[in-house]
C-alpha positions in Angstrom: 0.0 0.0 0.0 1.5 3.3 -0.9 1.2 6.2 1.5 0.3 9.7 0.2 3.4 12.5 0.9 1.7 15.1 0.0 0.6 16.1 3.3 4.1 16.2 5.1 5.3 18.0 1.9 4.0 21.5 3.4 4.2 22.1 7.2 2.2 24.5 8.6 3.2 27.0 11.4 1.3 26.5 14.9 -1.2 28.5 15.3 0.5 31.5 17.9 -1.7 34.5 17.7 -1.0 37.8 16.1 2.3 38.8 18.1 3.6 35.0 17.6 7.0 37.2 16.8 6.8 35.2 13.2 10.5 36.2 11.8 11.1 34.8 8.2 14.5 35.0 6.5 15.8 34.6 3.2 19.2 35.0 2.5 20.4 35.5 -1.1 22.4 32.7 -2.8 25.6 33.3 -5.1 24.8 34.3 -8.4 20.6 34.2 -7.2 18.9 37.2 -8.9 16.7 39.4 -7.1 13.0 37.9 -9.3 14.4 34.2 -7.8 15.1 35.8 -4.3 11.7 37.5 -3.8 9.8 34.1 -5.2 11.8 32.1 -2.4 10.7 34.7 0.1 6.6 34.2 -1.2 6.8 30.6 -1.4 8.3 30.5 2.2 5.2 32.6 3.5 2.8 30.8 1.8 3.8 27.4 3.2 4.6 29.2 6.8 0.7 29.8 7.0 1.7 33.8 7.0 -0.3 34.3 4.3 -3.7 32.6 4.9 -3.5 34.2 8.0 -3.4 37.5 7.4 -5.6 37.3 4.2 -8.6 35.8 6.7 -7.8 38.9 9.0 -8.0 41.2 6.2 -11.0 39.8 4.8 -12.6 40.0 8.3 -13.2 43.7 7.9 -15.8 43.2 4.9 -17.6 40.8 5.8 -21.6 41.6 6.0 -23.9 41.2 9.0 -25.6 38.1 7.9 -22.5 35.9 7.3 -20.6 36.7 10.3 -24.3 36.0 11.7 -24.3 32.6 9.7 -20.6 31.8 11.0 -21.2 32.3 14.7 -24.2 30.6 14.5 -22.3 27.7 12.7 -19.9 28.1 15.4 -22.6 27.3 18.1 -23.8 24.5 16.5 -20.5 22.9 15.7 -19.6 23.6 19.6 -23.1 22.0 20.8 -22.9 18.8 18.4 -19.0 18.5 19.8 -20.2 18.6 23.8 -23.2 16.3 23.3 -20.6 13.8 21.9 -19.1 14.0 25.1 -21.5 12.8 27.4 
C-alpha cells in the first residue's frame, strides 16, 4: 500500500496569535537574482501559513452582518454537536 506524501510536503506554522513574533529570513544565494530571491521569500510565507492568515484577518473587515451571523451561528452548532458527543 502506498502512503500519500503530499501532506508532510507543506508544514504548517502552529497557530500562535498575532504577536507570535513570526520572523522569516531569506538569505540570497551566489549568483541568485533578485526575481528568484523575492519568489523564495513568497513561497516561504505561503507554506509558513503567514499568508492565509493574514488574508482571513484582512477579509474580516468586509464581511456583512448576515454571514458573520451565519458563521457564529455555525460556530454554536459545531460547539453543541462536539459537547453532546461528550456525554
Amino acid at each position: 500500500m502506498m502512503r500519500n506524501n503530499y501532506r508532510n510536503k507543506f508544514k504548517r506554522r502552529e497557530k500562535l496569535g498575532p504577536q507570535s513574533g513570526t520572523c522569516l529570513e531569506v538569505s540570497a544565494r551566489e549568483g541568485e537574482s533578485g526575481e528568484a530571491l523575492a519568489m523564495r521569500f513568497k513561497r516561504q510565507v505561503k507554506r509558513s501559513g503567514l499568508h492565509d492568515e493574514i488574508r482571513n484577518a484582512y477579509m474580516e473587515r468586509f464581511k456583512s452582518k448576515s454571514e458573520k451571523k451565519r458563521e457564529k451561528h455555525l460556530k454554536a452548532l459545531k460547539r453543541l454537536k462536539r459537547n453532546q458527543n461528550r456525554y
